[in-house]
ZAKOLSE-91742 format. One line per field, with one value per residue (C-alpha): residue number from 0; residue in one letter; chain; x, y, z. Coordinates in nm, 3 decimals, padded with zeros to 5 digits. Each point is the difference from the previous one (the first is absolute). Example, Ala and Ser with C-alpha at 12.3 -4.5 7.8 and 13.67 -1.06 7.14 Angstrom:
resi = c(0 1) $
resn = c(A S) $
chain = c(A A) $
c1 = c(01.230 00.137) $
c2 = c(-00.450 00.344) $
c3 = c(00.780 -00.066) $
***
This chain:
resi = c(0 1 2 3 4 5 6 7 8 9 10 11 12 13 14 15 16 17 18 19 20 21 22 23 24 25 26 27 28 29 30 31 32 33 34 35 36 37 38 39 40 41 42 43 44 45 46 47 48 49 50 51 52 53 54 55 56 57 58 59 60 61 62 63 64 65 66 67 68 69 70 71 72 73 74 75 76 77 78 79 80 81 82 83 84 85 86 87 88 89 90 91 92 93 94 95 96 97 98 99 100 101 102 103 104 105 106 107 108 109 110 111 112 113 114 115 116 117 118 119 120 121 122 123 124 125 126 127 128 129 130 131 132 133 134 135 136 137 138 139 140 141 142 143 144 145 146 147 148 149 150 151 152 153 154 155 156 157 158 159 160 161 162 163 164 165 166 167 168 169 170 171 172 173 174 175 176 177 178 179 180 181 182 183 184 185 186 187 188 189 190 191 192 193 194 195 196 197 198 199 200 201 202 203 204 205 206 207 208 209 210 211 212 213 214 215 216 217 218 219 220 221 222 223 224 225 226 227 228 229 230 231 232 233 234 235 236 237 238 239 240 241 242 243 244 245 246 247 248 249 250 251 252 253 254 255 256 257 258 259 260 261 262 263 264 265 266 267 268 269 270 271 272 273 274) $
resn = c(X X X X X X X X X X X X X X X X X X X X X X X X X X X X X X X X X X X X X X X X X X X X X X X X X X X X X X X X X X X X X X X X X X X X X X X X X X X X X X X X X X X X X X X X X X X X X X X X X X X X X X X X X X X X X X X X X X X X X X X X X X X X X X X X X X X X X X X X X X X X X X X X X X X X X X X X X X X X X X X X X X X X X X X X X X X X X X X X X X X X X X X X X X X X X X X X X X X X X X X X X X X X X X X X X X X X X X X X X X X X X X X X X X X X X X X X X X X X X X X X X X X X X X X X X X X X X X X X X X X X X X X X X X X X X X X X X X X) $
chain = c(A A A A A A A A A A A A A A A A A A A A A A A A A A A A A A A A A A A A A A A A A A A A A A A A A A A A A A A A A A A A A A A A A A A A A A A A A A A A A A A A A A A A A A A A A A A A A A A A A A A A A A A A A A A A A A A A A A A A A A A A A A A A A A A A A A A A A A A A A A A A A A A A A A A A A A A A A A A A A A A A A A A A A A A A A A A A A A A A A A A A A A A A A A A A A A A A A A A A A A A A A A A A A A A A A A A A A A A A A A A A A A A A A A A A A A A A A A A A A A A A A A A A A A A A A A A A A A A A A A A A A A A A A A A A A A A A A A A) $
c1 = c(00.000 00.102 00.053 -00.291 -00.195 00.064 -00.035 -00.360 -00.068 00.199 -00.153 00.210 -00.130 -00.034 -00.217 -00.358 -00.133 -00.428 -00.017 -00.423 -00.141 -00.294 -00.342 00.150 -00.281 -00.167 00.273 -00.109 00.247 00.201 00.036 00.129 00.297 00.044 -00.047 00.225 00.262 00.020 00.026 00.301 00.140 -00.048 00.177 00.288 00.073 00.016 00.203 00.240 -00.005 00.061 00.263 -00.137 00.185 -00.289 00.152 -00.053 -00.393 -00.255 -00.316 -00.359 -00.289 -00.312 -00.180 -00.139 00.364 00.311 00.149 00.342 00.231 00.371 00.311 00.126 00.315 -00.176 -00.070 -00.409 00.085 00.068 -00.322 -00.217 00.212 00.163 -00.220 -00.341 00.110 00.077 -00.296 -00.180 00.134 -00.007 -00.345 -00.092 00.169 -00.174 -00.381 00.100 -00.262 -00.209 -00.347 -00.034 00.357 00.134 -00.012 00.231 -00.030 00.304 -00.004 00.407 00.063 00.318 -00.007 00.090 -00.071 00.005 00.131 -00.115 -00.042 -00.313 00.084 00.016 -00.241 -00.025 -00.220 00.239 -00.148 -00.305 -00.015 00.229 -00.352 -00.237 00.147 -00.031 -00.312 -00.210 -00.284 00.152 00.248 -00.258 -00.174 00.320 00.094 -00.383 -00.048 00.361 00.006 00.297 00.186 00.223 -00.048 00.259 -00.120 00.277 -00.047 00.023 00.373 00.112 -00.089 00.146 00.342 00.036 -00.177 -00.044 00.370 00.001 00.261 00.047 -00.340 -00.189 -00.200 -00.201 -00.203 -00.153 -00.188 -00.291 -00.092 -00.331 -00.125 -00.173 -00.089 00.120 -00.094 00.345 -00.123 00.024 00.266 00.158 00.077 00.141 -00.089 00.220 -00.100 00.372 00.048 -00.327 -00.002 -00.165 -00.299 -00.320 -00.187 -00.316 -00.307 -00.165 -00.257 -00.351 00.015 -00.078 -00.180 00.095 -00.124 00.256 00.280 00.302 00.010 00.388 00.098 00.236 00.049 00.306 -00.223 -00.176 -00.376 -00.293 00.147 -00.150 00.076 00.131 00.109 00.093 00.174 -00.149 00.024 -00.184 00.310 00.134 00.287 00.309 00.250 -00.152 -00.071 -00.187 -00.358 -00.083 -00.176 -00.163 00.010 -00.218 -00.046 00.218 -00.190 00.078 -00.273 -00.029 -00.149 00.326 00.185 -00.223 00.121 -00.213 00.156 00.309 00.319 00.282 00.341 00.316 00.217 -00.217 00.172 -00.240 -00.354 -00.163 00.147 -00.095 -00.360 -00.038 -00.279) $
c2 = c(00.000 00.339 00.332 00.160 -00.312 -00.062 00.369 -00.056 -00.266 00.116 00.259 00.257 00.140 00.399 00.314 -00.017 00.353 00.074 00.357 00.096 00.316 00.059 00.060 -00.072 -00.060 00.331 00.119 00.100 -00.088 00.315 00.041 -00.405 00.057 00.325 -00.260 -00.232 00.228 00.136 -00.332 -00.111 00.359 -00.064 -00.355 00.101 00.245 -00.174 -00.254 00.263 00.193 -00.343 -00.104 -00.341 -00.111 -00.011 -00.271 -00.189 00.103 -00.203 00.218 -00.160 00.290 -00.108 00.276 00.157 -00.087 -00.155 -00.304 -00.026 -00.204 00.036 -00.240 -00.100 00.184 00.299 00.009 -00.011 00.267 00.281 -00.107 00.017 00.310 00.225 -00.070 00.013 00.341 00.120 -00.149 00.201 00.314 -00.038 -00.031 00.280 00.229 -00.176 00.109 00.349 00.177 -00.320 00.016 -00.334 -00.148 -00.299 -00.288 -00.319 -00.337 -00.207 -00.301 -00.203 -00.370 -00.209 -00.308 -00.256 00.180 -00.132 00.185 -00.091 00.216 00.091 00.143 -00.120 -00.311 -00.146 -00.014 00.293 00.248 -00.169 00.094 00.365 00.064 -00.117 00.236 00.309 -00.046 -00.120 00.196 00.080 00.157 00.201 00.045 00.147 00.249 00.153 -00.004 00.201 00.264 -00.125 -00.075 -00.331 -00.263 -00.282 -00.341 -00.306 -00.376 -00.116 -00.216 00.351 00.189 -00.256 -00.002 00.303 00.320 -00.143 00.060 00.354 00.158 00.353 00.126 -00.271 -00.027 -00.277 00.144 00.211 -00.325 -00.128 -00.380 -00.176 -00.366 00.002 -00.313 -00.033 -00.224 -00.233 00.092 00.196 00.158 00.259 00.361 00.306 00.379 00.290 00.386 00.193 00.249 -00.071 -00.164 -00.414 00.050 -00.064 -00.309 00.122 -00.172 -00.250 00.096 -00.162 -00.208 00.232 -00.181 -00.189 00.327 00.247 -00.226 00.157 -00.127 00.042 -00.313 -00.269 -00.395 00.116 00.198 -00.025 00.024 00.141 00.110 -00.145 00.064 -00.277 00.016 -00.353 -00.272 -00.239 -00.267 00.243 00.111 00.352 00.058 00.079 00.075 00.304 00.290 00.189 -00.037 -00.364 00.011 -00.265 00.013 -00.242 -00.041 00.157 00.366 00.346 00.257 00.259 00.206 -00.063 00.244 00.349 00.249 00.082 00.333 00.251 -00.166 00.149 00.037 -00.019 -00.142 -00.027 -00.038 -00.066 -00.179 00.347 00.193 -00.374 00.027 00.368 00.110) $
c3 = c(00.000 -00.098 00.264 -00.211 00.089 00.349 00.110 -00.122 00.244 00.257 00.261 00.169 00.319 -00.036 00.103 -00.133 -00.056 -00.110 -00.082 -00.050 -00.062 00.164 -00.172 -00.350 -00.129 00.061 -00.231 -00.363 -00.296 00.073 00.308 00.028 -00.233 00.270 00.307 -00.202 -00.080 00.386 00.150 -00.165 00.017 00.426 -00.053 -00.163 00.126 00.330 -00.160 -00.088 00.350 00.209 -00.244 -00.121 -00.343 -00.271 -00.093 00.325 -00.020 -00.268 -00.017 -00.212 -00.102 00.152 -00.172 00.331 00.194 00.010 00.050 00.127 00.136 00.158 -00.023 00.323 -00.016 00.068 00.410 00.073 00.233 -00.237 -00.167 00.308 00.126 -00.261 -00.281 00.207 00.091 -00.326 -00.114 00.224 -00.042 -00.425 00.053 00.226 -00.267 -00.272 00.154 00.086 -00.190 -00.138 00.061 00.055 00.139 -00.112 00.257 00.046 00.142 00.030 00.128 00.055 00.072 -00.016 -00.148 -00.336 -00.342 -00.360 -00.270 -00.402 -00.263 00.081 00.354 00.361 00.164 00.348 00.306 00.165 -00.311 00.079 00.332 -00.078 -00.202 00.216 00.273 -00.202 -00.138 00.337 00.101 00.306 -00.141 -00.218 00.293 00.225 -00.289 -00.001 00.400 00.066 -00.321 -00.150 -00.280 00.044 00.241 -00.006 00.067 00.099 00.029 00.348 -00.062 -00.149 00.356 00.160 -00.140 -00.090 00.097 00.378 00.049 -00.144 -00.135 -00.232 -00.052 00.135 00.275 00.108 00.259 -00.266 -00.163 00.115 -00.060 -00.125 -00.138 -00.363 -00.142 -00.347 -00.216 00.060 00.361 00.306 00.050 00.205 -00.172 00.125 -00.072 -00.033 -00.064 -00.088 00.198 00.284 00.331 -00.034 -00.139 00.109 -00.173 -00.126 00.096 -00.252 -00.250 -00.085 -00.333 -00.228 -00.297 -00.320 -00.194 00.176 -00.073 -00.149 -00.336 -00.084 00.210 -00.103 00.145 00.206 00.187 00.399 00.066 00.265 00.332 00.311 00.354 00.157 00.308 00.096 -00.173 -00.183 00.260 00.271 00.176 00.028 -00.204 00.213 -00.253 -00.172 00.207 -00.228 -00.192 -00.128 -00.332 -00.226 -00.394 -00.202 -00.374 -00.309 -00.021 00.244 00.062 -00.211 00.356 00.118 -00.297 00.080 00.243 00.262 00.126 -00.187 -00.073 00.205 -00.164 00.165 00.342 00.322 00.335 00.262 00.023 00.104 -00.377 -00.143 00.074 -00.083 -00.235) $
***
């Protein structure tokens, strides 16, 4: 067997990164290419700033986001440090002035990926997708006014952000259970540049006729409050909200702003809560 050959079977542990705007589909034709064209201007930039070699970095268009994911030279720690930050500061300058800003869910796993010619396969870009694209995470973006929340797989917490390091900080992540369709599984939440943030409560099922209709199969389903595992005990191991999702579609309910989007760093749950 040739190199060509075996690299194709072969999977090589790296950095999943989902990158999903939010509301895409409330974008007309023009205004997508815009969305489009600011997302990847946010990424790369980043890239750039945290001094990740391009060539270390395979990126997929998902029409609506990114895919991405990282070699393992590159340390997980500039991605979840250096990179979130720039990230997050790209994209503040990016919605100064928009009417309606721009708004990112990323969600990061480590794990065994597949490379072809096609692009990248495995249950870590799976679950990478799953993360960013859950209705809590939907949810969490609405309830706090902002405009990237960062979601992690439970084995990336674990070995990585819980021992902190340059711009990371685990004590500003706050834990809950979703049930995927692989199943339940424990996933962390992460606002740049708040305090841990609060896990908003769980919405009625809205029905089949308010269903967003720009889903795809990679995607979570209804949110349901569940506060209890599903073998009747308390769960011990995540502090924060425990949350159920079942089938393959999110709530369209979930995309639509109740209250004015605020832009920029808050410091303090008093300024975070502010009209």
């Amino acid at each position: 067997m040739d190199h060509d050959a075996m690299d194709l079977t072969e999977a090589r542990y790296e950095l999943v990164i989902s990158v999903d705007a939010r509301r895409s589909g409330e974008y007309d034709d023009v205004d997508k290419q815009r969305m489009r064209e600011r997302i990847y201007r946010v990424l790369e930039a980043a890239f750039t700033h945290a001094k990740v070699a391009r060539d270390a970095v395979h990126m997929e268009d998902r029409g609506d986001g990114v895919l991405l994911s990282v070699a393992g030279r590159i340390a997980v720690t500039r991605l979840l440090g250096l990179w979130m930050v720039e990230v997050h500061e790209n994209l503040r300058d990016e919605n100064r002035g928009l009417r309606v800003p721009l708004g990112l869910r990323v969600g990061m796993h480590v794990g065994p990926v597949r490379h072809d010619g096609r692009g990248i396969s495995g249950r870590a870009v799976d679950l990478a997708c799953r993360l960013a694209d859950s209705p809590l995470a939907r949810r969490l973006l609405d309830a706090e006014r902002a405009d990237l929340v960062l979601v992690t797989s439970q084995s990336l917490y674990e070995d990585v952000v819980s021992s902190g390091g340059k711009f990371i900080e685990p004590a500003h992540y706050s834990s809950a259970r979703l049930e995927l369709k692989e199943g339940e599984v424990t996933a962390w939440f992460h606002l740049p540049g708040r305090p841990a943030p609060e896990m908003p409560t769980a919405a009625p099922t809205a029905p089949d006729a308010d269903r967003a209709d720009d889903v795809d199969d990679t995607r979570g389903g209804d949110l349901v409050d569940d506060a209890r595992g599903v073998d009747g005990e308390d769960r011990a191991e995540a502090p924060g909200a425990h949350y159920t999702v079942h089938g393959d579609m999110s709530q369209h309910s979930d995309n639509v702003y109740q209250q004015p989007v605020h832009i920029g760093r808050i410091t303090g749950d008093a300024d975070r809560r502010k009209g």
